[in-house]
N, C-alpha and C positions, 0 to 999 in steps of 0.2 A: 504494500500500500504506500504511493507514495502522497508527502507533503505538501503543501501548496506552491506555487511555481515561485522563482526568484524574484524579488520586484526590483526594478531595477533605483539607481540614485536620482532623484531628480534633477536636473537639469539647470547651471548655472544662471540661465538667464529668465528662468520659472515668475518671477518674482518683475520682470519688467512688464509695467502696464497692471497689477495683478491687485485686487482685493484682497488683504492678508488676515485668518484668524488664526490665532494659536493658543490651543490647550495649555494650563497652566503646567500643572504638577503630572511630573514623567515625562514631559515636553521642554519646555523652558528651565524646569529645576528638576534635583534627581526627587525621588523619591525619598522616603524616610518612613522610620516604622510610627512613628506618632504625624500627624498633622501638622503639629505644633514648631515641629523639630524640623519641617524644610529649610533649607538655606537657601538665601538667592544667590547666586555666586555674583561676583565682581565682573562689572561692564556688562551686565544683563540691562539695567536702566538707560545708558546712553544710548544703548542698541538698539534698543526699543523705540527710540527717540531721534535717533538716527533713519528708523525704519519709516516712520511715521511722517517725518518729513519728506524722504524720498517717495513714498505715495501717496504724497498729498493727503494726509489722514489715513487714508483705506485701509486701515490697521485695530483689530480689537483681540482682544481677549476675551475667548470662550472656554468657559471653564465650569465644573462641579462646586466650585468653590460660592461662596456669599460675597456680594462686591464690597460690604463692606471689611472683610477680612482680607482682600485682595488689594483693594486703597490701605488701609489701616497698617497691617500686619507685613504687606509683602512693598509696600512703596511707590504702591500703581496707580501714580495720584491720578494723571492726566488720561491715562491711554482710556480708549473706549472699549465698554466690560460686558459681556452678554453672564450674568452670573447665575448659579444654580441651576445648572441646567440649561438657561436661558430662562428661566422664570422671573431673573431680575435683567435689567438692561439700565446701562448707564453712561450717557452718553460725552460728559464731562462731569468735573467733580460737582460732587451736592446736590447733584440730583438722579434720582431712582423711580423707575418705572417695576413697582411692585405689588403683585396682588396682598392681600389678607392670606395670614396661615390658620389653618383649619385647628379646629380643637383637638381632633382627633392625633394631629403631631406630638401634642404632647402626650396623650395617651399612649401611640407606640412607643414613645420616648422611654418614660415610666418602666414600659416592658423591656425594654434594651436595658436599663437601667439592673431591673432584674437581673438579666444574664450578665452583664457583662460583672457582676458583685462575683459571680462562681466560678469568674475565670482573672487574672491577672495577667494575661493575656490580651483580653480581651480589652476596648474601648472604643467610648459611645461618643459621636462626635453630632452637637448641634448644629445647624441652620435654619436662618431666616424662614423655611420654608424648606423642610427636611430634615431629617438625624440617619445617623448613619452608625451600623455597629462593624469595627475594624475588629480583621483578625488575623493579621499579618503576623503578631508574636506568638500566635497559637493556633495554625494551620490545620492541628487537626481536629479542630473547630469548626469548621467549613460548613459543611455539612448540617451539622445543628443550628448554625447559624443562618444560612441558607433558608433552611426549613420554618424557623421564627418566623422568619422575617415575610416569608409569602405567606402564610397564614394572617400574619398582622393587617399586611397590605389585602388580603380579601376581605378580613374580619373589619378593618376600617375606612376602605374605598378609598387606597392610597396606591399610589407607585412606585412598584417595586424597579429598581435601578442595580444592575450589579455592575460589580468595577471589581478591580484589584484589589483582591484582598480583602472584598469590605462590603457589606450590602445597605442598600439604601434605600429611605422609605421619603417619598415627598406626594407632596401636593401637585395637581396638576398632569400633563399629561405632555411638558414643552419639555423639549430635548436639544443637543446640540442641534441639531440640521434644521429644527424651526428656527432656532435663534440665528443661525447663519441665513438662513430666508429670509426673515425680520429685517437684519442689518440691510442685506442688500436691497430690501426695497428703499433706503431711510441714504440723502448724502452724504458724506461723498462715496458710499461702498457702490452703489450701481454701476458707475463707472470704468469699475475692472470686472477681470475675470476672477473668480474665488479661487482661493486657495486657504486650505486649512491645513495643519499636524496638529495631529493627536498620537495619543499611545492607547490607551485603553479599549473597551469593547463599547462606552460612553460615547465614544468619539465615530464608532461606528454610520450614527443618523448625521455626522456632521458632513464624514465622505460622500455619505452618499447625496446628499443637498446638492456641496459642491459638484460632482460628477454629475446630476442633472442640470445646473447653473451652468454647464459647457465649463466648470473649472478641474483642479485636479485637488488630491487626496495624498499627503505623506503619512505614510505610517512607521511610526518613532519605536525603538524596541523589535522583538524578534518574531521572523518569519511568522505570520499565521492565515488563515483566510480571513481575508479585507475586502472592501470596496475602494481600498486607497490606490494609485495610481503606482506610487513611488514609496519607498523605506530610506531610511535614515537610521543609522544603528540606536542611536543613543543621545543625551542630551549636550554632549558637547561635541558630537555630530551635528546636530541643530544649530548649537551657536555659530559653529565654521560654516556650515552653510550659508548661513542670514548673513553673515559678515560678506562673505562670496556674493552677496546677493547686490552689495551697495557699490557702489558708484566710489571708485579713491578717485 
């Protein structure tokens, strides 16, 4: 049986003329076993900035994360923020386009709260609009976690999100690839043609947006079946790309 085919690197000049989103964490930053505990690395900000100006804005941030944890905690004062999925959207700082969170979030909450008491291992990560139970320090956890967690998401008419390591329970039904649809209706994203990276199976709805937008799909991290177009090993693979991408 074999694996899914090679994807090849994408292409230096990808990025001229091009609507840019990128996934936060496993994209931009490594990964880490807490949330809490991401580092931004150094010259990730100017880059960004750098980016931004070269596409005359066309540049956001899509991400799982809550935008205000992405301005706040990571430094993202200015860039434009498709957050939670895309259930938050924001399009300069101090202002947020966000629904109400349902009661019922905290009620799964509560229950995650339960489990994750039994495990040290284990941990419960809030949002604006979602909670999420991580089980990256205790993998063989998965499974019962797993299981929780679609039960809660049927028992309170929420949605079930899985990612790395971690299942997630939110509000709503907005994913990457609405939120990339979103943007490009709104300016200056119309403009280009999309282009997203992500890592995750999250980022899945985002490829495949792009790829019906006439744009293309990076997939960050290893070989798997994708809708993305192109692969990129790793996050400082990404950095040297996007560097590649600008104009000396």
């Amino acid at each position: 049986m074999t694996g899914p085919s090679p994807l090849p690197a994408p292409p230096r000049d990808l990025l001229v003329g091009a609507s840019l989103f990128l996934d936060f964490d496993g994209t931009l930053v490594t990964l880490a076993d807490r949330p809490e505990a991401v580092e931004v690395p150094d010259g990730l900000h100017p880059l960004l900035e750098r980016l931004g100006d070269m596409l005359d804005g066309r540049m956001a941030i899509v991400s799982g994360r809550d935008v205000d944890t992405l301005r706040g905690r990571f430094g993202l004062a200015t860039v434009p923020i498709a957050g939670s999925h895309g259930s938050e959207i924001s399009l300069e700082p101090g202002t947020i386009d966000r629904p109400e969170a349902p009661e019922t979030l905290i009620v799964a909450g509560r229950a995650f709260d339960a489990i994750a008491a039994t495990d040290d291992g284990l941990l419960v990560e809030r949002k604006p609009l979602g909670v999420c139970l991580h089980y990256r320090r205790a993998p063989e956890r998965e499974a019962d976690c797993r299981r929780v967690a679609g039960e809660l998401a049927q028992m309170h008419g929420l949605h079930l999100q899985d990612g790395k390591m971690m299942a997630e329970l939110r509000a709503g039904d907005d994913h990457k690839g609405s939120a990339i649809r979103a943007l490009m209706q709104r300016d200056p994203f119309g403009g280009g043609a999309p282009v997203f990276l992500g890592d995750d199976v999250t980022d899945e709805d985002g490829f495949e947006a792009v790829r019906d937008l006439g744009g293309h799909g990076i997939l960050i991290g290893e070989e798997r079946e994708t809708a993305a177009q192109y692969r990129l090993a790793d996050v400082a693979a990404v950095h040297h790309w996007l560097e590649q991408g600008i104009p000396q």
